[in-house]
C-alpha positions as CSV (number, residue, x, y, z in Angstrom):
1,X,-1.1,15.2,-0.2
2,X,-1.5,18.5,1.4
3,X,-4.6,17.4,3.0
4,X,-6.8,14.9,4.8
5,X,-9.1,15.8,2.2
6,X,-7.7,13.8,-1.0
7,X,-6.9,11.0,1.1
8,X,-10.3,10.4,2.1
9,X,-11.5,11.2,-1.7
10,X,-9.6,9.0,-2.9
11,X,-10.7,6.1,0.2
12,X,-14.3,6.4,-0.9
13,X,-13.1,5.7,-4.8
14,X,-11.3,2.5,-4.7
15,X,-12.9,-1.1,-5.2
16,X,-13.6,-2.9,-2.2
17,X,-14.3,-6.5,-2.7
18,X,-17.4,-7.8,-1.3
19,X,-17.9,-10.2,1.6
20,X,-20.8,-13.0,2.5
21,X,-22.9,-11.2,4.9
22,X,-26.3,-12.7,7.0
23,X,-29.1,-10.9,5.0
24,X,-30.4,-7.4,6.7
25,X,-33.0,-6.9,8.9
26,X,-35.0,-3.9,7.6
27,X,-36.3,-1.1,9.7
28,X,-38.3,1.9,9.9
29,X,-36.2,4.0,10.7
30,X,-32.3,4.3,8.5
31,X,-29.5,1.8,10.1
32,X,-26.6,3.2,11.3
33,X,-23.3,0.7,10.7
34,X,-21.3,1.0,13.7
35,X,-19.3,4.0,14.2
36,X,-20.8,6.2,12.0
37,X,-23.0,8.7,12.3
38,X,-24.8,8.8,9.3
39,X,-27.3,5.9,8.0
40,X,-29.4,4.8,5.1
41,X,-31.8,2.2,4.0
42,X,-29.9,0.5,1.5
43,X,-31.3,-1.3,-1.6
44,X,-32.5,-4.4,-0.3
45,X,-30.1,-7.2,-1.7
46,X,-27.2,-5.5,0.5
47,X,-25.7,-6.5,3.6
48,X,-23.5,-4.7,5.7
49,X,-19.8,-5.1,4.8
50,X,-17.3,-7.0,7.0
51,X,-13.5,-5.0,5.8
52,X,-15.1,-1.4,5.9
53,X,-18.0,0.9,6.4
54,X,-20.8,0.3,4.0
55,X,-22.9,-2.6,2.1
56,X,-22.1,-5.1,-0.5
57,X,-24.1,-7.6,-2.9
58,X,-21.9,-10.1,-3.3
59,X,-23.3,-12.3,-5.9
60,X,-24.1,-8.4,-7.9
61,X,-20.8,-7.1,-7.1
62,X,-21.9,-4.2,-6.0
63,X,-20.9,-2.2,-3.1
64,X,-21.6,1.0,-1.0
65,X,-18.5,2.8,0.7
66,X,-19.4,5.2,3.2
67,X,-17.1,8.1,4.4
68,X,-17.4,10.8,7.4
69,X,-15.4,13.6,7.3
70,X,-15.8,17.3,8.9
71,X,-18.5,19.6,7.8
72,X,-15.8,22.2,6.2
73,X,-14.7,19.1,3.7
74,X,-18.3,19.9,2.0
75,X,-17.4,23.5,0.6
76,X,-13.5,21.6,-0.2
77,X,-15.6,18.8,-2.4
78,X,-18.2,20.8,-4.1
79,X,-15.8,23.0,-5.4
80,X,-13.2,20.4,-6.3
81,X,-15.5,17.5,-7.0
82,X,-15.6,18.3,-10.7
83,X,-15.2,16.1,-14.2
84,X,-11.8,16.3,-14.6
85,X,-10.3,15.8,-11.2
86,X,-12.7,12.1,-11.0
87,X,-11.6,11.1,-14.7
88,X,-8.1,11.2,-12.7
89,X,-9.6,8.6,-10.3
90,X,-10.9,7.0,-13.5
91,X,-14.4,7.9,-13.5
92,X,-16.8,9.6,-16.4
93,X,-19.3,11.9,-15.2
94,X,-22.8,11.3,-17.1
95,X,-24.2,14.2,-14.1
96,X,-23.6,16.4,-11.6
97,X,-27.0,17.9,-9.9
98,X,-28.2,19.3,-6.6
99,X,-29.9,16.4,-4.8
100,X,-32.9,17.3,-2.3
101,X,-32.6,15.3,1.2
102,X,-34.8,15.9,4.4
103,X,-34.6,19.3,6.5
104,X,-31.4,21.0,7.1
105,X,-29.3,18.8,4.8
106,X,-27.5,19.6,2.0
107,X,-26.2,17.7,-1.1
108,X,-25.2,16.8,-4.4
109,X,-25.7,13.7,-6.5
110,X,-22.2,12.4,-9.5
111,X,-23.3,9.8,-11.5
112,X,-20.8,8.1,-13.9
113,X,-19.1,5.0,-14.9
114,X,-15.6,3.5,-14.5
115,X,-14.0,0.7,-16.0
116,X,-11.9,-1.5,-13.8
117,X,-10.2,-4.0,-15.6
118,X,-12.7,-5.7,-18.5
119,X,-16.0,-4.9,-16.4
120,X,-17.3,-1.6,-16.8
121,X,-19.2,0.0,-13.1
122,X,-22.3,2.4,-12.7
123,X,-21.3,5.0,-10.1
124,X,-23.3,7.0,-7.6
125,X,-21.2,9.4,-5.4
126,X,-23.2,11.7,-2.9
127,X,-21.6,13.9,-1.1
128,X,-23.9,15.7,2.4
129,X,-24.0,17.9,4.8
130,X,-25.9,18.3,7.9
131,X,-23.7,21.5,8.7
132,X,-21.9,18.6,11.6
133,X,-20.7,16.3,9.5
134,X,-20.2,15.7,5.9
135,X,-20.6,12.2,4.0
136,X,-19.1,10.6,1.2
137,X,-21.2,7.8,-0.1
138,X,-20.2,6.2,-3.3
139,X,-22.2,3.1,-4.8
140,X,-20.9,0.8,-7.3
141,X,-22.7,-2.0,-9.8
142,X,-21.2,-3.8,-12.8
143,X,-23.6,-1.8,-15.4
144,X,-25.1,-5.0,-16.9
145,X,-26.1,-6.2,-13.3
146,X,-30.3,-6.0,-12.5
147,X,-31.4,-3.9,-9.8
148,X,-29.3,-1.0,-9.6
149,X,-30.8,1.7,-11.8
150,X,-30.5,5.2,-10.8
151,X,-33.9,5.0,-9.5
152,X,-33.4,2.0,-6.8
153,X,-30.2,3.7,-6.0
154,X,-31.5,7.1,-5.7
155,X,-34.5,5.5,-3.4
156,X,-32.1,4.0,-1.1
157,X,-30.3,7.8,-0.8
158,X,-33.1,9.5,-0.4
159,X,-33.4,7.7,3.5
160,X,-30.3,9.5,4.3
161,X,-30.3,10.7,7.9
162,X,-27.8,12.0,10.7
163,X,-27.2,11.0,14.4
164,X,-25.3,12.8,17.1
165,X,-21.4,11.4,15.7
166,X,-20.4,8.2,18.1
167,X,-17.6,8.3,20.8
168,X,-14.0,7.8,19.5
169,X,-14.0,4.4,21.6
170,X,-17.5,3.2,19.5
171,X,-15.4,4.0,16.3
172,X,-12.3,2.7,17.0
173,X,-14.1,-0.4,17.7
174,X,-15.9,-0.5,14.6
175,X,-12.2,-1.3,12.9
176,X,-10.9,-4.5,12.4
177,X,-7.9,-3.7,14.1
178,X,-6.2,-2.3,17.6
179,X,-4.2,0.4,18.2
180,X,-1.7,0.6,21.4
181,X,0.2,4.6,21.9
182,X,-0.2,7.4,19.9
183,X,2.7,8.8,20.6
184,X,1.7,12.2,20.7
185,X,-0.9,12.5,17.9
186,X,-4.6,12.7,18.2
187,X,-7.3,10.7,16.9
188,X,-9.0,12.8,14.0
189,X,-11.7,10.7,12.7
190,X,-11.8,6.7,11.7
191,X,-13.1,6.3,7.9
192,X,-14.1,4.1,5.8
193,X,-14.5,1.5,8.5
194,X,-11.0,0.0,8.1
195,X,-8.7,3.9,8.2
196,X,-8.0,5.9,11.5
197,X,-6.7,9.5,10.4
198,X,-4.2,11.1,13.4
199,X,-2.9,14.8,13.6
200,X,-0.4,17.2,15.9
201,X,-2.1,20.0,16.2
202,X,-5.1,21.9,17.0
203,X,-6.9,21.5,13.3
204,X,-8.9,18.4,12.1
205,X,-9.3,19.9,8.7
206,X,-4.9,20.0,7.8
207,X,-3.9,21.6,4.2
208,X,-0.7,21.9,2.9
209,X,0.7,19.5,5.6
210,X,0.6,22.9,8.1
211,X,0.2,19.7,10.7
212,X,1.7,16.3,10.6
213,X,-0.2,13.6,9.5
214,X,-0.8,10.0,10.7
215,X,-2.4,7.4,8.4
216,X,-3.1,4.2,9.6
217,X,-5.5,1.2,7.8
218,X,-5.5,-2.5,7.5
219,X,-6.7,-4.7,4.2
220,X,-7.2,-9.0,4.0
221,X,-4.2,-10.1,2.2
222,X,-1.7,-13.1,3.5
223,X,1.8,-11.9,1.8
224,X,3.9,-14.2,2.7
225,X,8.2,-13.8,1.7
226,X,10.6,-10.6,2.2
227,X,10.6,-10.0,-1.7
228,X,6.9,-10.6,-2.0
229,X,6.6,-7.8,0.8
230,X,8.9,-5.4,-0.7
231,X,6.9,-5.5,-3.7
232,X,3.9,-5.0,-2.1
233,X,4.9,-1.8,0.3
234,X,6.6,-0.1,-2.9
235,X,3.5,-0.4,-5.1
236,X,1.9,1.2,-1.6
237,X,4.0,3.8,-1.4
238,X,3.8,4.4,-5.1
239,X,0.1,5.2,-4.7
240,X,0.4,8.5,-2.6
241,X,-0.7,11.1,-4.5
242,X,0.3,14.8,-5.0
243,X,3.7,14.4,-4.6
244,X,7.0,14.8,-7.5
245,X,10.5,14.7,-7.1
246,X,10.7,11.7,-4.4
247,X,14.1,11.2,-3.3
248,X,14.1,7.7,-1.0
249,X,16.2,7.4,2.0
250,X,15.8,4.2,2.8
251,X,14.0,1.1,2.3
252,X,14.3,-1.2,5.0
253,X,12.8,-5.1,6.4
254,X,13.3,-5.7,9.7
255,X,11.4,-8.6,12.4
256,X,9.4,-7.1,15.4
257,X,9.0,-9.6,17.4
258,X,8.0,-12.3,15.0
259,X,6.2,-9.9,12.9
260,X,7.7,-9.0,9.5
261,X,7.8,-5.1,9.3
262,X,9.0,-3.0,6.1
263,X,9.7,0.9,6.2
264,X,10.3,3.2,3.8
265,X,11.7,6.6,4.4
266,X,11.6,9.3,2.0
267,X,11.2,13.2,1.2
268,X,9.3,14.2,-2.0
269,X,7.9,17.6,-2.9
270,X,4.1,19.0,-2.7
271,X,3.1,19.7,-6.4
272,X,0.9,22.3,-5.0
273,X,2.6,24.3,-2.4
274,X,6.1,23.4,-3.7
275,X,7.0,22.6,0.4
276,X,9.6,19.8,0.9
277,X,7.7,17.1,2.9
278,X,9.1,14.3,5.5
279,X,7.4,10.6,4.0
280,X,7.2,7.6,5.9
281,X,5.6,4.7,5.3
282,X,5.9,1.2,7.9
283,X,3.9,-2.2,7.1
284,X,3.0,-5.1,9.8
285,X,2.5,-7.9,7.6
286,X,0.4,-10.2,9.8
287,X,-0.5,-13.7,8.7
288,X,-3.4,-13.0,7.0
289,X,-3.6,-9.2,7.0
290,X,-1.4,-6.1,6.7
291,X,-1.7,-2.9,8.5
292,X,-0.1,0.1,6.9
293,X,1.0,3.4,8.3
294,X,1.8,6.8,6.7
295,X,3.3,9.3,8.3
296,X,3.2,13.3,6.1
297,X,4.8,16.6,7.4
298,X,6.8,19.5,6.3
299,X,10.3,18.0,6.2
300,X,11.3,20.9,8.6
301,X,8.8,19.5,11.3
302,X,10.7,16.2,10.8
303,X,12.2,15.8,14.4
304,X,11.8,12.8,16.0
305,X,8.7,11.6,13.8
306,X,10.2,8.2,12.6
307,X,11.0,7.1,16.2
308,X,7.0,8.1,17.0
309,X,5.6,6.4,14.1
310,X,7.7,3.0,14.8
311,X,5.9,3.3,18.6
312,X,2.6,3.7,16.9
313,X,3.2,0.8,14.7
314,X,4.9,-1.8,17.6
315,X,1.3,-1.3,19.2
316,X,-1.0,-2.2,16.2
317,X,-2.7,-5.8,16.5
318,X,-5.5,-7.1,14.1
319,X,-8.7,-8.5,15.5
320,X,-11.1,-7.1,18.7
């Protein structure tokens, strides 16, 4: 909660379901998915995902998330990135070793396993550097599925290379959604292929909420109904981490011009730092989509946030 950090940790950990994809088209030299600035071969029964950045195998459920972040995350990760804070995502480390890429890069190599529901998943996370830019690239395969050992994995990581990092406009256009004002925040970096992360201030790297925060991501889900979409934004907002003693000051459904919204207002405190914090949390529910929007900052920084992050939200639209 106190950081961009966790947020994107956490991204780069949850199960995406995979999409049909046309079949790759290999090449000598690593693809890069739009938007991002770091490409890989990948193994060759994946195809580029349609929801977010990365691969999937559809018919293996398998999948490859891929997430930038700034090259100061990498000292945050390797230091944090241990056994006990991923058995909190869910995840059993079998190893965590140095893992040699091409000149100039740096990184390590988790393998694991985590059970989601009945089907138990082999997990690859590597985290690199280039000293620019640091990746996040976690693979997934149900561990009785053929043709993702550690060695075909490993292979496809190995091809790991960096570009100069695309324009905000070529990332922004790699989501699957729009985005009208800002109201006064700055674009940060898009992740995950579906996420753009916003900030007031002068830092891209913000702990302990020293800047407000602006969160805003889309998923595929038609939820139709006001109680079927209260349920749904409270189970959202139940899901952001780091926080205790959450006092909610109120829960509201309103109509934006044909377009059911839901906010949720709230103050909670930072289990680290101890700082009240200023929560805020508005859904669009289109007709087949959502797109959700956080909003994080010392409570005392407060001001006229809300009225900002309803202008942020009025301008969001899904599609190109």
């Amino acid at each position: 909660m106190a950081s961009l950090l966790p947020r994107l940790v956490t991204m780069a950990l949850v199960v995406v379901a995979g999409l049909s994809a046309a079949p790759s088209v290999r090449a000598a030299e690593p693809p890069f998915l739009p938007g991002l600035s770091v490409g890989f071969e990948p193994p060759p029964s994946m195809t580029p995902a349609g929801q977010f950045s990365g691969y999937v195998d559809e018919r293996a459920g398998a999948s490859i998330i891929i997430v930038e972040m700034p090259a100061e995350a990498y000292a945050d990760i390797e230091k944090g990135f241990n056994a006990d804070a991923l058995k909190g995502q869910g995840v059993t480390v079998r190893k965590r070793a140095p893992f040699a890429l091409g000149k100039g890069l740096k990184a390590f190599l988790v393998e694991g396993t985590q059970k989601q529901g009945t089907t138990v998943f082999d997990k690859w996370i590597l985290v690199a550097t280039n000293g620019k830019t640091t990746a996040l690239v976690t693979v997934q395969a149900p561990a009785t599925t053929a043709g993702y050992d550690s060695a075909t994995v490993e292979k496809s990581l190995k091809t790991i290379a960096f570009r100069a990092p695309p324009g905000v406009d070529e990332q922004l256009a790699s989501l699957p959604f729009r985005m009208g004002e800002l109201a006064g925040f700055r674009i940060v970096r898009v992740a995950t292929g579906n996420s753009v992360l916003m900030t007031q201030g002068p830092k891209d790297v913000v702990r302990e909420a020293e800047q407000p925060l602006v969160i805003v991501s889309s998923g595929e889900a038609a939820i139709p109904g006001t109680l079927e979409q209260d349920r749904f934004a409270k189970q959202a907002f139940s899901t952001l981490p780091g926080i205790a003693n959450l006092a909610i000051q109120r829960i509201e459904g309103k109509d934006e011009n044909g377009v059911p919204m839901h906010e949720i207002v709230a103050t909670a405190d930072d289990v680290r730092t101890k700082q009240r914090l200023f929560l805020m949390q508005i859904v669009r529910f289109e007709r087949s989509n959502y797109l959700r929007l956080v909003v994080m900052a010392r409570e005392n920084q407060r001001g006229d946030l809300e009225q900002r992050a309803r202008t942020i939200a009025a301008g969001l639209s899904v599609g190109s």
